[in-house]
N, C-alpha and C positions, 0 to 999 in steps of 0.2 A: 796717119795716112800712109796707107801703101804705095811708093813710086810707080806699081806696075800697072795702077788703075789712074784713070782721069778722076771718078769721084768712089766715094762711100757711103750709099743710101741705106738709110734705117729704117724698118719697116715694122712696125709691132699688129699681133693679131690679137684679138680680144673678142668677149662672147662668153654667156653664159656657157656653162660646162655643158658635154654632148654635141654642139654645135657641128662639130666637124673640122674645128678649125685644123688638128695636127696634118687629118688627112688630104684638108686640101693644100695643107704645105710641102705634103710628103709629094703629092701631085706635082706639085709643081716644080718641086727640087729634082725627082727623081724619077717621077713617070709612074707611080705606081699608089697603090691603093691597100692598107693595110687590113684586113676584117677583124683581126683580135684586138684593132687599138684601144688601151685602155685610158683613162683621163691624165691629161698631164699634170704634175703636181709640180708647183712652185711656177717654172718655167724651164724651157729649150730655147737653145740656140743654134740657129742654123744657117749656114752661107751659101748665097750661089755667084757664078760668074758670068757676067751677062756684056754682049758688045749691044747698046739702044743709040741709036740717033747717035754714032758714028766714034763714041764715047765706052771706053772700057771702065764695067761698073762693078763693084763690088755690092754685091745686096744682102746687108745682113737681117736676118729675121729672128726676131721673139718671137717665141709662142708663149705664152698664157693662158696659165689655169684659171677656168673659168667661176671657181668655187669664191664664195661672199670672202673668206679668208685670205685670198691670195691677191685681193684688188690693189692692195698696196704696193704692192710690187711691179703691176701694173702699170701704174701710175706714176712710179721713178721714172720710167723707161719713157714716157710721153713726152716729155722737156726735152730729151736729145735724139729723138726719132724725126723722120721726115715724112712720116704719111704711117697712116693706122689703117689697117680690113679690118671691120666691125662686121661679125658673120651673128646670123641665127638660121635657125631653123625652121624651114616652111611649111614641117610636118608638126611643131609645136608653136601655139602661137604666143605662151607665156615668153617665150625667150625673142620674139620680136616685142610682146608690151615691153619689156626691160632694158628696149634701147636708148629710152629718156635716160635713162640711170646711167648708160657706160655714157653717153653723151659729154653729160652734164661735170662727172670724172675727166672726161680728156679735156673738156672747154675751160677747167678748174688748176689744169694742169699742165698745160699746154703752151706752144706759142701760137699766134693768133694763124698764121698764115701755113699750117701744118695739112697736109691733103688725105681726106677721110671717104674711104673707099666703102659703102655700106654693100654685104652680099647676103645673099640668100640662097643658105645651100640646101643640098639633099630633094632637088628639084625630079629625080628621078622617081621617087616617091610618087605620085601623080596619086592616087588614089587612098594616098592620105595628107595633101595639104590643105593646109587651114589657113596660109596666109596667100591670098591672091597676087599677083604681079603687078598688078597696077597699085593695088597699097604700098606694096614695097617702093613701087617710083615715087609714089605721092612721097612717101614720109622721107625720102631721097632729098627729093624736089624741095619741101617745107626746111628741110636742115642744111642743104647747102650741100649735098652728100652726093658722091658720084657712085652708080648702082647697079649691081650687076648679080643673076641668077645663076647658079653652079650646080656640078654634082661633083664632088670630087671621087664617087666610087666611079661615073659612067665615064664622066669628061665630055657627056656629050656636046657636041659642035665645039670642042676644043678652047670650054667652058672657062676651064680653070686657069689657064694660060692668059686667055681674053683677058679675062679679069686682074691678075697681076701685071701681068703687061700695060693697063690703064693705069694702074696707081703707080707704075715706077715712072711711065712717062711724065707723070702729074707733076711725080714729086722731082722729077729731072727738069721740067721746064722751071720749077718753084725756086730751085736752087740756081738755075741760072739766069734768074730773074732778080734773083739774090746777089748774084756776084758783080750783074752790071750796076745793082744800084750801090752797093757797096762799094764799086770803081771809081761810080759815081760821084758819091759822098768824098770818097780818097781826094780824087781831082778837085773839088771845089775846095776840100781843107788848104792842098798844097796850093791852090790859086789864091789863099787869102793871106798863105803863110809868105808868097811870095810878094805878093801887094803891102805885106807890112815891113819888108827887106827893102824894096824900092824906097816906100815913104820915108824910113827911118834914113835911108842913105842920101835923100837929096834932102832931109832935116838936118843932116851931120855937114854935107856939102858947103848948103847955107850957112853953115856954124863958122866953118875953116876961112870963107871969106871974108 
């Protein structure tokens, strides 16, 4: 943990290969949009610094290659992350059929209460998508999935921002939803530990008389 931040949120991207994923990260880190990007192999890592809800946050991001070989690695990274963007692509609709599959990978791997951001990018595209928007909510809606439409080359209506900006806040409330129950728990242990210091001293009390 870094002193200079209040937290350190984990964010992994995942998606078949071509998706778009580096370049809506490069979006969002940096403002900009890369046309020669080639596929990532293994994985990236990338940091940004962000003040949400009053809190200085460190957001670290995976990326992820999205090739059948590199799932594994993937899949490390899902146990100690705080929210996953699961992207496809609206201009191919094998790689939205394939969502069962990374799904089933995080739910496998995962801890239960982990915030899973479903997007669908390359919305600019318009006159070659094949996955409509209200599909994309429905299969949202069915999996529990919060969902949002991108481009990360146009940005249009300040798409891609939107969208990460949803899953940090998600996973900002998750964790401090975490912290009070975990206070929680603290308080009731020390209140039982104390109830049995009591008992055992007027057991001892009763003894000396």
């Amino acid at each position: 943990m870094d002193d200079r931040f209040d937290m350190i949120i984990k964010i992994v991207l995942i998606g078949e290969t071509a998706v778009g994923k580096t370049n809506l990260l490069l979006r969002y880190t940096d403002n900009k949009y890369d046309f020669s990007q080639r596929p990532t192999i293994g994985m990236d890592f990338v940091s940004k610094d962000v003040t949400l809800e009053g809190k200085k946050i460190k957001i670290q991001f995976w990326d992820t290659a999205g090739q059948e070989k590199y799932k594994s690695i993937a899949n490390s990274y899902f146990k100690i992350s705080n929210g996953i963007v699961l992207v496809y692509d609206v201009t191919r609709r094998e790689t939205f059929e394939k969502l069962g599959r990374w799904l089933d990978d995080i739910h496998s791997n995962s801890q239960s209460e982990i915030r899973i951001l479903l997007v669908g990018n390359k919305v600019d595209l318009t006159d070659q998508r094949q996955v409509p928007t209200e599909e994309g909510k429905e299969f949202a809606r069915a999996n529990g999935l919060f969902f949002w439409e991108t481009s990360g080359k146009t940005n249009q209506d300040n798409c891609v921002f939107r969208a990460f900006d949803l899953i940090l806040e998600e996973c900002l409330r998750e964790a401090s939803r975490r912290e009070q129950r975990e206070d929680g728990e603290q308080f009731d242990r020390l209140k039982r530990e104390s109830l049995k210091v009591k008992q055992r001293d007027k057991k001892n009390d009763r003894g000396c008389c």
